[in-house]
C-alpha positions as CSV (number, residue, x, y, z in Angstrom):
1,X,-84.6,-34.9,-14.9
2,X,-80.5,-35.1,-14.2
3,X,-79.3,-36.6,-11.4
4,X,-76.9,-34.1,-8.7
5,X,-74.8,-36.5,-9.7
6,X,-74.9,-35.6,-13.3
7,X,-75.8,-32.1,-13.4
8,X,-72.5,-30.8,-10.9
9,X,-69.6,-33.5,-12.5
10,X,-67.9,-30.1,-13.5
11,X,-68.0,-28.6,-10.6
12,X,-65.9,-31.3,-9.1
13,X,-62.3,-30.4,-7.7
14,X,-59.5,-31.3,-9.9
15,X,-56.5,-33.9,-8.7
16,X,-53.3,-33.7,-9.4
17,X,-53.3,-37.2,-11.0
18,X,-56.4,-35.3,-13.8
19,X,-53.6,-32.4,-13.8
20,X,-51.0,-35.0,-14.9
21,X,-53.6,-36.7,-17.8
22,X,-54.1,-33.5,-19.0
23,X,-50.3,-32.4,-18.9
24,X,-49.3,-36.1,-20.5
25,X,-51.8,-35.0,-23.4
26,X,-50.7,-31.4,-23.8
27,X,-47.2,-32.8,-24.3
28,X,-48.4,-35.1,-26.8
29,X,-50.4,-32.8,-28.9
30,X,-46.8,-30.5,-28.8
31,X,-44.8,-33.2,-30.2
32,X,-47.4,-34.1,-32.8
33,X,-47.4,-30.2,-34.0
34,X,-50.9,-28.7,-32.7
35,X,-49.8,-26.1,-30.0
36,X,-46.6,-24.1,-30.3
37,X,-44.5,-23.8,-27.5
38,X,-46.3,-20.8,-26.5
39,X,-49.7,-22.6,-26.8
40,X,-48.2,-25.3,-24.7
41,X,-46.9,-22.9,-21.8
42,X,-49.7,-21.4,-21.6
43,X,-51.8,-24.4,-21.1
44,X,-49.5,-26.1,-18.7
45,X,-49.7,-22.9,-16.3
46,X,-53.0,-22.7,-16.6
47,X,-53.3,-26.7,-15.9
48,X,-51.5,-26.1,-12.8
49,X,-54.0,-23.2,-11.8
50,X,-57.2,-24.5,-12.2
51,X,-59.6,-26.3,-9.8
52,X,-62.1,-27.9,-11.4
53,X,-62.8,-30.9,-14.0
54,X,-64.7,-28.4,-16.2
55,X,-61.4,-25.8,-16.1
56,X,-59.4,-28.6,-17.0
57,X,-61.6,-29.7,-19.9
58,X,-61.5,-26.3,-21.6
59,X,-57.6,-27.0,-22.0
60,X,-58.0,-30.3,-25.0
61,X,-61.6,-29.0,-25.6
62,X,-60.3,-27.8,-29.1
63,X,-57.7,-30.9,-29.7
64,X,-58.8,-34.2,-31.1
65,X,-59.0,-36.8,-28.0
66,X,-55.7,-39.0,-27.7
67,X,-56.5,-41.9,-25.6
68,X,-54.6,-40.6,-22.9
69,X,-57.4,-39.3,-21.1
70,X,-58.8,-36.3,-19.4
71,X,-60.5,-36.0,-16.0
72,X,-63.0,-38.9,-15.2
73,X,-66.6,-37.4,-15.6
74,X,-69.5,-38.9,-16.7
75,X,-69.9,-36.7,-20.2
76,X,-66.1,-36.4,-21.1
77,X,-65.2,-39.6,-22.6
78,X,-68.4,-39.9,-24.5
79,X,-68.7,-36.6,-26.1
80,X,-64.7,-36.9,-27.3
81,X,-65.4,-40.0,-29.0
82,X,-68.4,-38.6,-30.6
83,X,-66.4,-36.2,-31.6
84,X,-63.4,-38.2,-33.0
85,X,-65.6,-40.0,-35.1
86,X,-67.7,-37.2,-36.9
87,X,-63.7,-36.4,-38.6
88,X,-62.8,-39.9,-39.5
């Protein structure tokens, strides 16, 4: 059985240090050719609108993980590395 703990980690408010990861990786996925400019304005707006951890996963959801890191949560970090490996 999950843990509160576990089960409500994306319900938890966002900070503006996780809206600043999240920015910082936006930025990099831009530069590196993934998200137009238009893709990248969009996703910065909404960045700066959201309120939760989940909201601000569902911005690099669809981008390979960076390093730079997104929100703390106790799923995040592990399924993005599960992912990275199943393309290498």
């Amino acid at each position: 059985m999950a843990s509160k703990k576990d089960s409500d980690w994306t319900q938890l408010k966002a900070s503006d240090e996780d809206r600043e990861k999240v920015i910082a990786e936006l930025r990099q996925h831009y530069s590196l050719g993934r998200l137009t400019i238009e893709e990248l304005q969009d996703r910065l707006t909404k960045c700066l609108e959201v309120k939760t951890v989940s909201e601000l996963y569902t911005l690099t959801n669809d981008l390979p993980y960076l390093g730079i890191g997104n929100p703390a949560s106790p799923m995040s970090s592990t399924r993005r590395k599960k992912r990275r490996r199943s393309w290498l």
